[in-house]
C-alpha positions as a printed Julia matrix, in Angstrom:
207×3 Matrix{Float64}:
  0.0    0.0     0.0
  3.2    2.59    0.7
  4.36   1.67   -3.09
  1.27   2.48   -4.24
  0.5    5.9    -2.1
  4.18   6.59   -3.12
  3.52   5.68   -6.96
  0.52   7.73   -6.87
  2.0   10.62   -5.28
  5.02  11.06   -8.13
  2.3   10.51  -10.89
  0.36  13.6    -9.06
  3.88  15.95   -9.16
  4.89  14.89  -12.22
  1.9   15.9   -14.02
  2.47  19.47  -12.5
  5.27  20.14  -14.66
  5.17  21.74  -17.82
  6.91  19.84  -20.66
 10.04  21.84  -20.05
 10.9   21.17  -16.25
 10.22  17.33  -17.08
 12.57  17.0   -19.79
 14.93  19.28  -18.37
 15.41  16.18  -15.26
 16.48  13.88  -17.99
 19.68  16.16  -18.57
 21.85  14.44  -15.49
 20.04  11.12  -16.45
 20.98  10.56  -19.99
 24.55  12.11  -19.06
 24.8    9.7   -16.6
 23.74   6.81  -18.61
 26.35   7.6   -21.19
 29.42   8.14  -18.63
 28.25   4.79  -17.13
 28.71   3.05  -20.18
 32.31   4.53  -20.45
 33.23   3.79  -17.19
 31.47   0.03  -17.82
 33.82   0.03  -21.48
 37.01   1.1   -19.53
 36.16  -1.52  -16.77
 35.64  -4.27  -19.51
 39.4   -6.32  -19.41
 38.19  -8.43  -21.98
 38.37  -5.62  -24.73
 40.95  -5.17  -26.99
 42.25  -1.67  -26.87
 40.94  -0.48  -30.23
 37.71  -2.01  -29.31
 37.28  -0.31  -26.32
 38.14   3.16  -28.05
 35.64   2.59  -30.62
 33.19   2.32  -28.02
 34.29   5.02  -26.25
 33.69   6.86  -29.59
 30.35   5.43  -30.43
 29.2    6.94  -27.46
 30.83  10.06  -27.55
 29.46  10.95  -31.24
 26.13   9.92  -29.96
 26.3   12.59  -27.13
 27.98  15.64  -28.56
 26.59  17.99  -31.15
 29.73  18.56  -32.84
 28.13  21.27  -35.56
 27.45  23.89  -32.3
 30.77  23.4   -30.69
 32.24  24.36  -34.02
 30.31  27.8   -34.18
 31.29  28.17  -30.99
 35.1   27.49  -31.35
 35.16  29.41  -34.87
 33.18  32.22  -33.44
 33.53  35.45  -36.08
 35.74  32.71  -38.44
 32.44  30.38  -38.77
 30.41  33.63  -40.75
 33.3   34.21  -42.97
 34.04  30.32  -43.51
 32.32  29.26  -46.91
 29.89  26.04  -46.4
 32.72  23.7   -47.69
 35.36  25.3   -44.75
 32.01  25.01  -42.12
 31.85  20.95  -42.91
 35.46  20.51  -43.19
 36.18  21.75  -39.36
 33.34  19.95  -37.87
 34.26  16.71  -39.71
 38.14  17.39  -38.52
 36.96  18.79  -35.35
 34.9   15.78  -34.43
 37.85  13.59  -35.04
 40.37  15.34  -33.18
 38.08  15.63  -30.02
 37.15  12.23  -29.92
 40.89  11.09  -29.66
 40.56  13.77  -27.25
 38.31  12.87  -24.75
 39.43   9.08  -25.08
 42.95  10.72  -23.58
 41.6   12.43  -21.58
 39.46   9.78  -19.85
 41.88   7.28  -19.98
 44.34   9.62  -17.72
 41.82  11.02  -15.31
 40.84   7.24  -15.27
 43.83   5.47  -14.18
 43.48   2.34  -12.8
 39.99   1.53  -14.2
 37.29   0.28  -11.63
 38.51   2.93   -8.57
 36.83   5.88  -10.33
 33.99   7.14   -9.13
 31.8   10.09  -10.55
 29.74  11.98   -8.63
 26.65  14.42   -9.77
 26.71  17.46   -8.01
 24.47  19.59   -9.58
 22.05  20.43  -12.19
 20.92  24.29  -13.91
 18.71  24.62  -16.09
 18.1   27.9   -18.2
 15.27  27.49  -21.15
 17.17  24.92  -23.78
 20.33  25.08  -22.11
 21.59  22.68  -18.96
 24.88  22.3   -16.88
 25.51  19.62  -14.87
 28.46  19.68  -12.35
 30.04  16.3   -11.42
 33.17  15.66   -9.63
 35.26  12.64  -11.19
 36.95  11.2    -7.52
 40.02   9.4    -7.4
 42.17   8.16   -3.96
 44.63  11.24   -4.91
 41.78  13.71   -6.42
 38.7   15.14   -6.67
 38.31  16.67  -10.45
 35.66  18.7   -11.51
 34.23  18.01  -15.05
 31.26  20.23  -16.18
 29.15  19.83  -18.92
 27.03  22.38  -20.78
 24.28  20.82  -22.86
 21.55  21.67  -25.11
 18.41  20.52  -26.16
 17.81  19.14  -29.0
 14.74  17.0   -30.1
 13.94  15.7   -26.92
 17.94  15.16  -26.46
 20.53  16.48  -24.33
 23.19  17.13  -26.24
 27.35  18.27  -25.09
 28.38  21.14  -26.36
 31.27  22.37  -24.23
 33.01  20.56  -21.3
 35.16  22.15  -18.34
 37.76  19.83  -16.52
 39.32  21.43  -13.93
 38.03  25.09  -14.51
 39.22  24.86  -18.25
 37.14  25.26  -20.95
 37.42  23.17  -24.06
 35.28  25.46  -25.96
 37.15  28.59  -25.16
 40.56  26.29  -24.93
 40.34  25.56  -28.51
 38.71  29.05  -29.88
 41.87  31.25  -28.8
 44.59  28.71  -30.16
 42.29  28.4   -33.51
 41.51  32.36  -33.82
 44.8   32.81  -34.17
 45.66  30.24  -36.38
 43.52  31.5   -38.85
 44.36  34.68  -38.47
 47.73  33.87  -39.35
 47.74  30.94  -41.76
 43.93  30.63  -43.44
 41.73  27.6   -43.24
 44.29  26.28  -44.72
 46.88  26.53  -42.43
 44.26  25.54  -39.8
 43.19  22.04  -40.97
 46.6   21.24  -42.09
 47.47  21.43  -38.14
 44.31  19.47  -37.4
 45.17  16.99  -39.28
 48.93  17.0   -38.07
 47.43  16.44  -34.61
 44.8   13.53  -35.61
 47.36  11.47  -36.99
 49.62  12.36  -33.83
 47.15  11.31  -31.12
 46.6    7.95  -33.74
 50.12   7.25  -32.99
 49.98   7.52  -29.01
 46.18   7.38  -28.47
 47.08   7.62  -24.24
 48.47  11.56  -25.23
 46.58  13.72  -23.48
 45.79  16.18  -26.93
 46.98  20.11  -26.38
């Protein structure tokens, strides 16, 4: 009789809230489901390396929205990019971060199974989420924050902080310069200098 009193009382809240407030609780939740699969990939001794990685990619692609992390990082650059430039950097971009995070989660990582990744807090502003979690180790606690947006019923990544540094802005003031200095050019020709650099020593932590 409690379940059902206690079944009947959630029904009763939940159907207070607009449309909004009850997608915007799925933010943590389908974060969370995706960094538990990561964690459950890394954990998994049976995989072969590559294997693993690929996984690790699978569900990064699925998560991120690639094409507003490149407006983002382009900034001014993305309006005077022509539609060919646009699609090359998100196509580089996308490879070069997802070699990126895989380094980056294997170091934070370490020994795999003694992570533990906790979810501090959620904000939620119209479309727009952050959700603060703490990645704890025996040595550290890291902070990892991810911004999100909505998308079609989806939460989607499109910046992450680790330790107070933004990827987003990380990435913007090396490539602003870049361009301003060497073109589009110049700009995936170091992309792609750097994709087939992490290839070599996927445990690099990417710069």
């Amino acid at each position: 009789m409690k379940k059902l009193f206690l079944a009947i009382s959630l029904l009763m809240v939940l159907s207070t809230l607009s449309p909004m407030e009850v997608i915007a609780s799925q933010a943590t939740e389908q974060l969370q489901g995706d960094v538990d699969r990561i964690i459950e990939t890394l954990n998994d001794e049976g995989l072969d390396g590559r294997i693993r990685d690929e996984r690790i990619v699978s569900i990064v692609k699925g998560r991120f929205d690639f094409p507003t992390m490149s407006q983002w990082i382009l900034g001014i650059n993305w309006r005077r990019a022509n539609e060919a430039e646009r699609q090359r950097f998100i196509d580089l971009f996308t490879r070069l971060l997802e070699n990126t995070y895989v380094s980056r989660i294997e170091t934070y990582t370490g020994e795999y199974g003694r992570e533990n990744v906790r979810y501090v807090q959620e904000r939620i502003e119209g479309n727009r989420a952050l959700v603060n979690t703490l990645i704890v180790t025996k040595s550290a606690e890291i902070p990892v924050d991810y911004k999100m947006i909505l998308s079609e019923g989806k939460w989607l990544v499109y910046d992450v902080v680790i330790e107070e540094i933004s990827l987003v802005r990380n990435y913007r003031s090396t490539y602003s310069e870049i361009v301003s200095k060497e073109g589009f050019s110049g700009l995936f020709a170091r992309m792609e200098e750097k994709i087939a650099e992490l290839a070599k020593a996927p445990t690099e932590v990417a710069k």
